[in-house]
N, C-alpha and C positions, 0 to 999 in steps of 0.2 A: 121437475116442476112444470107444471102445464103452463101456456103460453095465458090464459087469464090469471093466472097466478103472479108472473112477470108482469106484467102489465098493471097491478096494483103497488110493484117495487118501484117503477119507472116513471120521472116525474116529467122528464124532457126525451123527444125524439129527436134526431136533430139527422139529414138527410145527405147524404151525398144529391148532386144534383144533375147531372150531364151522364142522362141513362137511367137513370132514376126515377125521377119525375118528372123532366121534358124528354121529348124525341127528339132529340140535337140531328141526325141522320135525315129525316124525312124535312126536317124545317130549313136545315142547309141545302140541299136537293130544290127544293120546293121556292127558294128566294134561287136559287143559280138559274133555274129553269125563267122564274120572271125575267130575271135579265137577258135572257136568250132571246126570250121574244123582243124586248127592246133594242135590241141589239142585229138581229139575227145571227148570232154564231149558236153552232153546234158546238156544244160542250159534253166530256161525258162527268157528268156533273156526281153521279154517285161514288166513281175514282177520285172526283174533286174532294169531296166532302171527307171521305176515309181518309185520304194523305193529311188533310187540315187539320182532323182532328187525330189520327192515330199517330202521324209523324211528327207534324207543327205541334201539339199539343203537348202527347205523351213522352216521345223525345226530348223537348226542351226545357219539360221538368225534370227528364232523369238528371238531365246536363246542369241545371240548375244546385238540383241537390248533389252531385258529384262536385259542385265547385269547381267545375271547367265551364260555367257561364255565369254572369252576375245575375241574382235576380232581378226581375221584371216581372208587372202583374200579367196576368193572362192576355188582356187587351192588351199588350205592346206585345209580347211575343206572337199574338196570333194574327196581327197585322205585319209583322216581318217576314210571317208565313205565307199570308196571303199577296205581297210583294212577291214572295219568291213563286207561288204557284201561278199569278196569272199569265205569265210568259209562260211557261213550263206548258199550260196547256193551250196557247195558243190562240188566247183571249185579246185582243187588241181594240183600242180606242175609247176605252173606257173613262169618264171624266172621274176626276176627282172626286165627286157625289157619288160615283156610281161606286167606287171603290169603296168610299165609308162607308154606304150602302149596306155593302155585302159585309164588309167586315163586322159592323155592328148585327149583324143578323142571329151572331151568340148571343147577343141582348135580347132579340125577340123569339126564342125558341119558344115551341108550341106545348103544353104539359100533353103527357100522356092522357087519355081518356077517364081514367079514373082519379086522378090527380088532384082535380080542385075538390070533388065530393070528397074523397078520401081523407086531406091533410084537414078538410074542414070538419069532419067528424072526428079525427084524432087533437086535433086542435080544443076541441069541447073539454077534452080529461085532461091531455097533456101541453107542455110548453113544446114546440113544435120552430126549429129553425135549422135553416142550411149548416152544414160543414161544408164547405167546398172552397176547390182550386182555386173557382172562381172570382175574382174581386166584387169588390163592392158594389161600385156603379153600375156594372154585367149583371150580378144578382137582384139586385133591386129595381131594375128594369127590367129584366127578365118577368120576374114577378109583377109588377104592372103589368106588363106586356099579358103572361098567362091567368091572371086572377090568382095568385097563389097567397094564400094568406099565413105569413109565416109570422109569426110573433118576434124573430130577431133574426139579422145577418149574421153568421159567422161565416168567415172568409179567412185563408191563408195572407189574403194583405192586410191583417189583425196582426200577424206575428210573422211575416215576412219568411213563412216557409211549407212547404207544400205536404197534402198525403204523400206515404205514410210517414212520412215523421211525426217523431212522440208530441211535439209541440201544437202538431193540429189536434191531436184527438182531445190532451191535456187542455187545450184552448177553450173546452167547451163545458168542460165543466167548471174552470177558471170564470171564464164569461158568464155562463148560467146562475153560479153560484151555489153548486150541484156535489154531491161525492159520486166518483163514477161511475159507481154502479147505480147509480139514479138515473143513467144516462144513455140509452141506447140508440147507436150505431145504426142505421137504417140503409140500406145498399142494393145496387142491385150486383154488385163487384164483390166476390167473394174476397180476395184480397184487401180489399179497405176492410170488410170486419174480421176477417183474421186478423186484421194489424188493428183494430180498434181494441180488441177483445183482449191484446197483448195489455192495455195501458186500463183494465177494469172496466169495460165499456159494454154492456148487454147488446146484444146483436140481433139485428131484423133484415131480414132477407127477402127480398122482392123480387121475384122473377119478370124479368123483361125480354126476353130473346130476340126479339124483334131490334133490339138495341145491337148487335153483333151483324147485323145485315143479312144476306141472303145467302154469301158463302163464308159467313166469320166461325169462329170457332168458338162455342159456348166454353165457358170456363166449368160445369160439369155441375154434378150436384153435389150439394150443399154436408158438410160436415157436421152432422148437427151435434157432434161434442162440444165445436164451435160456435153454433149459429142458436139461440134462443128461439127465434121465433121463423120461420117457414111463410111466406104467403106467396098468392099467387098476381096480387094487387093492393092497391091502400086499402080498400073497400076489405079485403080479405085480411088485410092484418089488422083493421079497426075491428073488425068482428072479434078476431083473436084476443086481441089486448081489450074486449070490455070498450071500446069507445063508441 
């Protein structure tokens, strides 16, 4: 089936968001650095940002959904994180403001360059909204924050449990009011749409590499027995999908 083909099946997009459509990496970097200047300490702020997010983050969902942590929305675990990291890296005297500061700075990530054009042209065909980790308040200022015009929040603090479980993917067409296969997956994580694709979810694949950093490890290419639709940007999968 050709990828315009899809795209006349498909009535809602709905996106993963951290890598996807903001650059969480260069926007964390980018607010540590402000505070440097204010501050004067030397931080290496790009080691910062990977532990926040790949260990603070990624970590304490496993632990969550292993049931050796209670849950907690992303904003409380990622300020427990960021508690633990600014001793660790040797950041001192920072007030109280300065530490909300930074920690809210998941709320102001910056969209990727093509981001706001793109979701606004798929926005035109399709109903177009987050799936993500992220909570409510984080996503919908986030979205302030980037201009993103998304038609609806869906968040894992909807049904109190994180990608991949069945309940996030299942969440979206529940909330939409959609049958799954009406409803495609949009990633740039190959493993969220394997696992989308597991619960009838058509799949959209967005290359971001820039997302993995400078020495991360690409998760490869793309399976397309798996993956519906291939782009190289939003801009490039509106093209695809007819929007």
């Amino acid at each position: 089936m050709s990828s315009a083909g899809i795209g006349d099946q498909v009535r809602a997009l709905v996106f993963d968001v951290f890598g996807t459509v903001v650059d969480w990496r260069s926007s964390v970097i980018k607010a540590g650095e402000q505070l440097s200047q204010e501050t004067g300490q030397t931080v290496d702020w790009p080691g910062f940002a990977e532990e926040w997010r790949r260990v603070g983050y990624h970590e304490q969902i496993a632990r969550i959904r292993a049931g050796t942590a209670p849950y907690e929305t992303t904003d409380v675990f990622m300020r427990h994180k960021l508690d633990e990291l600014i001793p660790k890296y040797g950041i001192r005297g920072l007030s109280e403001q300065q530490i909300d500061w930074l920690h809210k700075v998941w709320h102001r990530l910056d969209p990727w360059t093509d981001s706001v054009k793109g979701l606004t042209r798929l926005k035109k065909k399709f109903v177009i909204a987050t799936l993500s980790n992220g909570n409510v308040a984080l996503l919908t200022n986030m979205a302030k924050h980037g201009g993103l015009p998304w038609d609806a929040i869906l968040s894992a603090e909807l049904v109190e449990k994180f990608k991949p479980e069945p309940e996030m993917y299942l969440s979206a067409g529940r909330f939409l009011g959609l049958p799954m296969d009406q409803v495609m997956m949009t990633a740039a994580h190959l493993r969220d749409l394997y696992a989308s694709r597991e619960h009838g979810m058509k799949t959209g694949f967005v290359r971001r590499d820039p997302e993995w950093g400078p020495n991360g490890k690409i998760e490869g290419e793309p399976d397309r027995a798996r993956i519906d639709v291939a782009a190289t940007s939003f801009l490039d999968l509106a093209d695809q999908l007819g929007a």
